[in-house]
C-alpha positions as CSV (number, residue, x, y, z in Angstrom):
1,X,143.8,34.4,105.1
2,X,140.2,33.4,104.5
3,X,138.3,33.0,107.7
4,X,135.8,30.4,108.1
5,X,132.8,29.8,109.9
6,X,133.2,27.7,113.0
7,X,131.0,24.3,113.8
8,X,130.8,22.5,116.7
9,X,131.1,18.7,115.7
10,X,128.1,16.6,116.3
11,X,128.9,13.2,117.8
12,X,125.9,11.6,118.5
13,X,125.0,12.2,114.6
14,X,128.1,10.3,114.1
15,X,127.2,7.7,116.4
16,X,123.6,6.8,114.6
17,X,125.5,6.3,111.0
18,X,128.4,4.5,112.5
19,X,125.7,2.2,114.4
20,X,123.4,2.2,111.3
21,X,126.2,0.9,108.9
22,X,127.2,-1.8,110.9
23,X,123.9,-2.8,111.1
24,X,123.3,-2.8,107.4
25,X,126.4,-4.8,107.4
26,X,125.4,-7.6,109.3
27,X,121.6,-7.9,107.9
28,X,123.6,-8.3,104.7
29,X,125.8,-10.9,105.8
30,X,123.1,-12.6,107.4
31,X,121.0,-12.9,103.8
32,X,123.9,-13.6,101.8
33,X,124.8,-16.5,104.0
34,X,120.8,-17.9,103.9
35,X,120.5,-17.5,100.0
36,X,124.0,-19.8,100.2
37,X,122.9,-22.1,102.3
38,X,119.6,-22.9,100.2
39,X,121.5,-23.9,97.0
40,X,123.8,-26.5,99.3
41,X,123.5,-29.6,98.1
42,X,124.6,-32.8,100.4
43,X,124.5,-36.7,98.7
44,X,126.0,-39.7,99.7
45,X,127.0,-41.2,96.5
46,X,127.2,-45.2,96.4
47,X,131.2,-44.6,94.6
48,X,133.0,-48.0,95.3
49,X,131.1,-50.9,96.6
50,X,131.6,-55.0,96.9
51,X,131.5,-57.6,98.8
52,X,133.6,-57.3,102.3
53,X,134.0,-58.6,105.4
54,X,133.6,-55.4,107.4
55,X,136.2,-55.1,110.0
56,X,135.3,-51.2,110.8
57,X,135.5,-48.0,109.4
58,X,137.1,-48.8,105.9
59,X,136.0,-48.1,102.6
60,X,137.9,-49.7,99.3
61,X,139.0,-48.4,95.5
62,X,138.9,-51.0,93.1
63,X,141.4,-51.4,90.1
64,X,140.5,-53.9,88.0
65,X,143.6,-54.1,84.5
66,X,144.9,-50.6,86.6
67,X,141.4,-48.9,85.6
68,X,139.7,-47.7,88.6
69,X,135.9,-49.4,88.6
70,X,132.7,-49.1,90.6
71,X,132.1,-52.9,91.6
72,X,134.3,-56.0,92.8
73,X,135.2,-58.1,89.7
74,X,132.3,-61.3,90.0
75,X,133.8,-64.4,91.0
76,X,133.4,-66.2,87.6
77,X,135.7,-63.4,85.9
78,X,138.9,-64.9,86.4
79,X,140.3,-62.5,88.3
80,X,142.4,-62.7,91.1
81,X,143.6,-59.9,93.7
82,X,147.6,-58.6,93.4
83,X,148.4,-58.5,97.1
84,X,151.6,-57.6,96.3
85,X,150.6,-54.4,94.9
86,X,147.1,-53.9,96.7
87,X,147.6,-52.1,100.2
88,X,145.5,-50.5,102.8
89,X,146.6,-47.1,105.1
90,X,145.0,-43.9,106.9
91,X,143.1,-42.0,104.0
92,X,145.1,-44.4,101.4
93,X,148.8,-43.9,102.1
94,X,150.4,-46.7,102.5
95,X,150.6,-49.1,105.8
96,X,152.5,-52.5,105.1
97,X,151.6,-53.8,108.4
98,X,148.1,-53.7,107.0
99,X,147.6,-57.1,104.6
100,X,144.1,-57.2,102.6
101,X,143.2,-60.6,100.9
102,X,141.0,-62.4,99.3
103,X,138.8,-65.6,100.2
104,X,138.2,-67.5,97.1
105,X,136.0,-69.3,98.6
106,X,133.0,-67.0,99.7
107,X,134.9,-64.3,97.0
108,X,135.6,-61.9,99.7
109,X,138.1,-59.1,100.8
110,X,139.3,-59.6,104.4
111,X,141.8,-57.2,106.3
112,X,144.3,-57.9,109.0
113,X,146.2,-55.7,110.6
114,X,143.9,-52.3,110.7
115,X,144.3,-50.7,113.8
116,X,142.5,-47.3,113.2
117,X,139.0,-45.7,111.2
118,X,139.2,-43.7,108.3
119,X,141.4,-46.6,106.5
120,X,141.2,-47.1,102.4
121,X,142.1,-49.9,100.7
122,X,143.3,-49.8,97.4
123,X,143.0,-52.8,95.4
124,X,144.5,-54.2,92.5
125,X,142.7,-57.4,90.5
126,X,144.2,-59.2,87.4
127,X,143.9,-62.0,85.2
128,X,146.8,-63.6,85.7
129,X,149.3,-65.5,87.7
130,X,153.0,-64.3,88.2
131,X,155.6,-68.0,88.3
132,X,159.1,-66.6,88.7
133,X,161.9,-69.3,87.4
134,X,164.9,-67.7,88.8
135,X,165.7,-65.1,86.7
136,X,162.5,-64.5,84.5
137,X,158.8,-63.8,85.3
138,X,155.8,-65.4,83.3
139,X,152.2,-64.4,83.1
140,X,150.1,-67.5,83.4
141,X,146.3,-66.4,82.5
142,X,144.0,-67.9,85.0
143,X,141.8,-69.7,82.4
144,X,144.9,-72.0,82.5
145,X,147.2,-73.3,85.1
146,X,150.1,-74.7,83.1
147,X,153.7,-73.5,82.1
148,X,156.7,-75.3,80.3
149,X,160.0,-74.2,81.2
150,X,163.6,-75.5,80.1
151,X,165.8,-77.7,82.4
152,X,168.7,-75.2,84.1
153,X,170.0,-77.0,87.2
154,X,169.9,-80.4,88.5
155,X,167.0,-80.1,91.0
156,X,164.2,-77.7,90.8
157,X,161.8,-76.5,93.7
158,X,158.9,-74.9,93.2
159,X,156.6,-73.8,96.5
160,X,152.5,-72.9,96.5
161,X,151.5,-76.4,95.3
162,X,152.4,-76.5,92.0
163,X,153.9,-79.8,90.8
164,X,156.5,-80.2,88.3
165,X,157.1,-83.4,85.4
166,X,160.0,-83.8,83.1
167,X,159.1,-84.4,79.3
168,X,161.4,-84.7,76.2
169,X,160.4,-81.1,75.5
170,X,161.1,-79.6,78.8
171,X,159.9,-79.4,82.3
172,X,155.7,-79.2,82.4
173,X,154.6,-77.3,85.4
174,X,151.0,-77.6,87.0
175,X,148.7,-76.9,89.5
176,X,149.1,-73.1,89.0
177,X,146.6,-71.1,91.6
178,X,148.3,-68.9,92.5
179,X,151.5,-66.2,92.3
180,X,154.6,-68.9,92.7
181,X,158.0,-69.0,92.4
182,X,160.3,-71.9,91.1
183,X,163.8,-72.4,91.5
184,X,167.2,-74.5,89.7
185,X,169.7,-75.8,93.0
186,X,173.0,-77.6,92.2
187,X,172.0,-80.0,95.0
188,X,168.7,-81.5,97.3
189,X,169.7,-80.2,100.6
190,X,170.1,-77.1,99.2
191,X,166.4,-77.0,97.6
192,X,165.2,-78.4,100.7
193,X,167.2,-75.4,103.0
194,X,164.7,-73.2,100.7
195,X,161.3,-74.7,101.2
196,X,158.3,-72.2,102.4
197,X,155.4,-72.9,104.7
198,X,153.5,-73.6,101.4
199,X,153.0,-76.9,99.6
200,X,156.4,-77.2,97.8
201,X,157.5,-79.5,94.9
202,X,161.1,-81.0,94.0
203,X,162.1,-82.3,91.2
204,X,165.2,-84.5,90.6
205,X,166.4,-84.3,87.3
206,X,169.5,-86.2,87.5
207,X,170.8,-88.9,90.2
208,X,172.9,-88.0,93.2
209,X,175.2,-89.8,94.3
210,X,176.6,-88.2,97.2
211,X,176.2,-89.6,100.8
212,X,173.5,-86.5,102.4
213,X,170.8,-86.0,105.1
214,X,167.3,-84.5,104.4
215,X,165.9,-83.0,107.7
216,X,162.0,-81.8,107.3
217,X,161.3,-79.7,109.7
218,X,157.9,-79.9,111.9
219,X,156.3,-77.4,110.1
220,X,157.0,-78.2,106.4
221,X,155.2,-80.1,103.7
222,X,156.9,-81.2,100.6
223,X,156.6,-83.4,97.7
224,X,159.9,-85.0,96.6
225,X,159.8,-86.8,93.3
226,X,163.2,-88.6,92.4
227,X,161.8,-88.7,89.0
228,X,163.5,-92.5,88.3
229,X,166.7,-91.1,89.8
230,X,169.0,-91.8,92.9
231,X,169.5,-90.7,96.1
232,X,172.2,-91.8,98.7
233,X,172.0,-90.9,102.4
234,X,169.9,-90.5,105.5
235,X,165.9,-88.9,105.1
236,X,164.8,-87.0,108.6
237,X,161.4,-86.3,108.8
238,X,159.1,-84.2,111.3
239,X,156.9,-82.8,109.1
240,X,155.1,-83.2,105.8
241,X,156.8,-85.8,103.3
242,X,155.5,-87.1,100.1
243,X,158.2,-89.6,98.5
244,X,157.6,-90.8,94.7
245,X,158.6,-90.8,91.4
246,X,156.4,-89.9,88.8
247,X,158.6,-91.7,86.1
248,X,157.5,-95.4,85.2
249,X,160.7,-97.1,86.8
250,X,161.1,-96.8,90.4
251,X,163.1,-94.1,92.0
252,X,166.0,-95.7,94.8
253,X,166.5,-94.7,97.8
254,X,170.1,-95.9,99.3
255,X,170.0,-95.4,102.8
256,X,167.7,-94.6,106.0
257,X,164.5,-93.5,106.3
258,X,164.1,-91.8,110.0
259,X,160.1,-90.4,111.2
260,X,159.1,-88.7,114.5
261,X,156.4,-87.8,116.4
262,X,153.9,-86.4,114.3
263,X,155.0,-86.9,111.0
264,X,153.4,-87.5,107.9
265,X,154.9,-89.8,105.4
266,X,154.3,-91.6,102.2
267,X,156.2,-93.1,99.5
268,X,155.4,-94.4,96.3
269,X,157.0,-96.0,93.5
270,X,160.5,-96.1,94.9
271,X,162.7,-99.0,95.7
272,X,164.0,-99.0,99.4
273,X,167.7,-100.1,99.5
274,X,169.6,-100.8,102.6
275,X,172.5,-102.6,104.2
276,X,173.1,-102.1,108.2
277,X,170.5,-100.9,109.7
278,X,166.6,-100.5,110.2
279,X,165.7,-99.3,106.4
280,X,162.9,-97.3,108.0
281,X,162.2,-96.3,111.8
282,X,159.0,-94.8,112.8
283,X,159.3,-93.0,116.4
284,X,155.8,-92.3,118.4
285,X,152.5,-90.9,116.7
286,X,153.7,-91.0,113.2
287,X,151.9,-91.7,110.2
288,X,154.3,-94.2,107.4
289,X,152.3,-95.2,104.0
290,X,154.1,-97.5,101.6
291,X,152.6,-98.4,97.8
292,X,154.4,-100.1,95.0
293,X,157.4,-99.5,97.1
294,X,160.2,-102.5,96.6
295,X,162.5,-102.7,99.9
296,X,165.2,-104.8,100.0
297,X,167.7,-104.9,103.1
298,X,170.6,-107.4,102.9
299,X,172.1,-107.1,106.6
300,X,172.8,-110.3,108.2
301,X,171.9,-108.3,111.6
302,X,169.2,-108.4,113.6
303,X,167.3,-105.6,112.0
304,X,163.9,-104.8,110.1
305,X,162.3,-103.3,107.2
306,X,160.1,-101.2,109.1
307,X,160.6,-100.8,113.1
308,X,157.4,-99.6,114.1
309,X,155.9,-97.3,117.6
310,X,153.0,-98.5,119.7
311,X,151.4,-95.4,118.9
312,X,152.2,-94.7,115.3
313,X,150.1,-96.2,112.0
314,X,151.5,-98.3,109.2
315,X,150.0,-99.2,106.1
316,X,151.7,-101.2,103.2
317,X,150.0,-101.5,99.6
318,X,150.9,-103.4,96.8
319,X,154.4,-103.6,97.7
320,X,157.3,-106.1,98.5
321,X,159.4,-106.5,101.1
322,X,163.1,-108.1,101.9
323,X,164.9,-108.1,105.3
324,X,166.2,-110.1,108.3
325,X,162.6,-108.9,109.9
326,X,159.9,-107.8,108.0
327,X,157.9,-105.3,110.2
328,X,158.8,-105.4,113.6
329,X,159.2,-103.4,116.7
330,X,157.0,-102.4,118.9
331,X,153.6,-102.6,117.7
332,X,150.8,-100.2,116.7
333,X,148.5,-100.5,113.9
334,X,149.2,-101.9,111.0
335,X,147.6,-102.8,107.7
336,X,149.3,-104.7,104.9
337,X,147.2,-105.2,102.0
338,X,147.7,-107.0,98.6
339,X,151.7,-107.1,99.3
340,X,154.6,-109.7,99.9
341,X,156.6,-109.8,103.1
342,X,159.5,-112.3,103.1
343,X,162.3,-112.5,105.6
344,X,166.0,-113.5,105.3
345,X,166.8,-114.3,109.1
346,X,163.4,-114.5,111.4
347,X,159.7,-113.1,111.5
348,X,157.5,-111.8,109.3
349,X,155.5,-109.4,111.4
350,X,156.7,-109.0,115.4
351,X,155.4,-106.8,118.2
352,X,158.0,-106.7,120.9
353,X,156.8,-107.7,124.7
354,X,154.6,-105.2,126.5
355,X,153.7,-103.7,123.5
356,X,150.0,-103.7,121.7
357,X,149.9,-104.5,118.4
358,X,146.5,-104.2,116.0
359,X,147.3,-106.2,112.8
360,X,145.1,-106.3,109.7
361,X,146.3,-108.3,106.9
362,X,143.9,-108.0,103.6
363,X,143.6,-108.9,100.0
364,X,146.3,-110.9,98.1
365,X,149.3,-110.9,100.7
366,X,151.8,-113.5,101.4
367,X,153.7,-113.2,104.4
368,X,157.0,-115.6,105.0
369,X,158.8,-115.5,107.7
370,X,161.9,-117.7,108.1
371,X,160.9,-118.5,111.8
372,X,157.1,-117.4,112.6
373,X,154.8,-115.9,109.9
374,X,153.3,-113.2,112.4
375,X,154.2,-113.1,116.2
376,X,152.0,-110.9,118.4
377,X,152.5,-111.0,122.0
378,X,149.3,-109.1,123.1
379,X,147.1,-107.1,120.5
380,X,144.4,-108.1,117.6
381,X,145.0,-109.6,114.2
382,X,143.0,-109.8,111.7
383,X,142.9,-111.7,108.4
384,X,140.8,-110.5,105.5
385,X,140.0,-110.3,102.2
386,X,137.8,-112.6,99.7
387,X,137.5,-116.1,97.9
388,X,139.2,-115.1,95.0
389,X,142.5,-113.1,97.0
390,X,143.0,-113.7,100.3
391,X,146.2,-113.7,102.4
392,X,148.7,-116.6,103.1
393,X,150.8,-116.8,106.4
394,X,153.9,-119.1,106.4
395,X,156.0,-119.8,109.3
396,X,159.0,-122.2,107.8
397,X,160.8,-123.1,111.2
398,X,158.1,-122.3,113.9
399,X,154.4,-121.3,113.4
400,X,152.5,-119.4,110.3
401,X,150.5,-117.2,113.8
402,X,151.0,-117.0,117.1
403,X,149.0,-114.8,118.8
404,X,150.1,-115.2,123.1
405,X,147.0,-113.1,123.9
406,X,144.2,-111.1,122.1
407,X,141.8,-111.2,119.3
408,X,141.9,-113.5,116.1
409,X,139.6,-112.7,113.5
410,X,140.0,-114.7,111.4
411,X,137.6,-113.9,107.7
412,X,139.6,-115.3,105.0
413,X,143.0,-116.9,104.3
414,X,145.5,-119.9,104.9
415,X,148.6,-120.4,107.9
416,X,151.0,-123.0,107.2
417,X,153.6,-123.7,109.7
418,X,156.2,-126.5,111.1
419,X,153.7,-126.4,114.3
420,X,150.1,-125.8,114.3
421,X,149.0,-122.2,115.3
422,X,149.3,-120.6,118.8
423,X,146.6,-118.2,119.8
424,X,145.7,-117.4,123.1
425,X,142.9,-115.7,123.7
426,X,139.5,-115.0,121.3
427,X,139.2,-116.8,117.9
428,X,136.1,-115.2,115.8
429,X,135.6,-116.8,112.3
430,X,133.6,-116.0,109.3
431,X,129.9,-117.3,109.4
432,X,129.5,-121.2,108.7
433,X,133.2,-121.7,108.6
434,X,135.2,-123.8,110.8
435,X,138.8,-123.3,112.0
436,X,140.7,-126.5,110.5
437,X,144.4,-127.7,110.6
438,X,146.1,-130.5,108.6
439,X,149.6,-132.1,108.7
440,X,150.8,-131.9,104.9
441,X,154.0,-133.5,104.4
442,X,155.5,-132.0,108.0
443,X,153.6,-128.6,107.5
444,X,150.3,-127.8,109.0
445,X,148.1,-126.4,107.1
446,X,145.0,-124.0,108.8
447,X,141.8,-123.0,106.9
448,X,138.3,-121.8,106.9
449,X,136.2,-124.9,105.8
């Protein structure tokens, strides 16, 4: 055994390297970090930008064609935005309560629904519109807003304005401005059970015969073009309704035409037929337009073409009119201009007792009513027009006006009647005119002279 020489161990020499390392150590780590720190470059880099409405902390990715690009597509590109596959979330992931869109007006992006910062938008522009016809998709470019499709069903619908015209070489569809979808039904009340809260169009393309009831709700608009075709039954109407047919020859209409408070109505180029009852009844604050619309009633009863509200507004354009009344009912304002009025049974025009009537009669119109021409028991009438057309009141059993008390204004136009007129209250008269009646052959005769 080998014998070494014994050392006592020094611990404070250990101590100063221990202590000495460290501290190399750190004055390295220090340095390293500093030279590191010097070559860090931070840059706010303009990536994505456009034209937003800025709700908050959001920022957007634009895909125009699926390619991701710096800037917003320009308004005058004919590009629109795909909401259905643009959508907004936390740091991009999708959020479907989140809807962005775009106003086409002042061409920018708008978000509703963002309810937190840090949100991207990713959003998705194209050249095209999307029309879906039930089972098949087109792509109508935006440079054009027109599609023909081939007839399928007996009535089509289509919603988002677009408006629809049978030709011999199929079904031309316009007005395309957006993504839309149209639709074949076997029937009318079916279409109309399918409307949207968007401007919608149906088409008849074939007549229907079977006894129905249209009801348009409050909130709905639609056009309905019979397209020279027939349609039995009741039409309901709270909302929106635009009745027509786009076809030379009239559409027909074989029934009632019911509107209430609120509604908007209009019908063109149709005939109106009816046999029992009121052939249309306008409740409170509704709005009834009829032009080059034929209405013919044939009850022997004790009803009118149009029964009119105190509060609601009728006007009547180039049309003609049949029934036991003509307009009647209680009142409101009324305009009938360059049309014929006759009735089978008793008055021409009538406001009912206690009601207020305003009644302007213009242009080329010939009212005939079997007792009095026009009967208004308090209100205004007014007859208008020119030299050359001017309207004619008849009253063959009574007289062409009574008016029990309000306004006359009386500009232009003839009253004949089996007794002289009745008005009771203010007569105003065209300038250097004077109000004159003559018996012709047991008719009086009233003019302007």
């Amino acid at each position: 055994m080998k014998l070494k020489r014994f050392k006592e161990p020094n611990h404070k020499r250990t101590t100063i390297i221990i202590f000495t390392t460290v501290c190399i150590l750190l004055v390295s780590g220090v340095i390293l970090y500093r030279t590191f720190a010097i070559f860090e470059v931070k840059t706010n880099q303009n990536v994505i930008k456009g034209t937003v409405q800025d709700p908050g902390d959001i920022y957007f990715a634009y895909y125009v064609d699926d390619v991701i690009q710096k800037d917003m597509p320009q308004k005058n590109e004919g590009y629109i935005l795909d909401e259905e596959k643009s959508y907004c979330g936390e740091l991009g992931a999708k959020d479907e309560s989140i809807k962005p869109s775009l106003n086409k007006e002042d061409w920018s992006i708008t978000v509703k629904g963002m309810k937190q910062s840090r949100t991207k938008c990713n959003l998705y522009f194209r050249n095209y519109y999307k029309v879906k016809t039930d089972e098949t998709e087109y792509q109508i470019p935006t440079s054009s807003n027109e599609l023909m499709i081939e007839k399928t069903g007996n009535i089509l619908l289509c919603n988002n304005g677009i408006t629809a015209k049978e030709e011999t070489d199929g079904i031309h569809l316009s007005n395309i401005t957006k993504d839309s979808t149209c639709r074949f039904y076997d029937t009318s009340n079916n279409a109309i059970d399918n409307i949207d809260d968007s401007k919608n169009y149906i088409l008849f393309l074939t007549d229907e015969e079977t006894q129905s009831t249209w009801t348009i709700p409050e909130t709905k608009e639609v056009t309905i073009d019979l397209n020279g075709h027939t349609k039995n039954g009741t039409i309901s109407n709270s909302g929106t309704l635009y009745l027509k047919s786009s076809k030379e020859n009239k559409g027909i209409i074989n029934g009632i035409i019911m509107t209430y408070s609120n509604s908007h109505t209009e019908i063109e180029n149709l005939k109106l037929i009816n046999t029992s009852n009121h052939t249309i009844r306008a409740n409170d604050q509704s709005y009834m337009k009829l032009e080059n619309v034929d209405l013919e009633n044939t009850s022997s009863s004790r009803v009118c073409g149009v029964f009119t509200s105190e509060t609601g507004k009728l006007e009547i354009i180039n049309s003609n009119m049949s029934a036991p009344y003509g307009i009647g009912g209680n009142g409101g304002n009324i305009l009938v201009k360059d049309s014929k009025i006759t009735t089978t049974l008793l008055v021409g025009i009538q406001t009912n007792v206690d009601h207020v009537g305003n009644v302007v009669i213009s242009g080329n119109t010939t009212i005939t009513g079997n007792t009095y021409g026009i009967l208004i028991y308090q209100g205004t009438l007014e007859l208008n027009g020119s030299i050359e057309n001017y309207p004619i009141i008849k009253g063959l059993e009574q007289t062409g006006i009574s008016l029990v008390y309000g306004i006359f204004n009386y500009q232009y136009g003839e009253i004949y009647g089996k007794l002289t007129i009745n008005i009771k209250g203010a007569t105003l008269t065209r300038q250097g005119t004077t109000l004159t009646t003559e018996n012709q052959t047991g008719m009086y005769h009233t003019f302007l002279q």
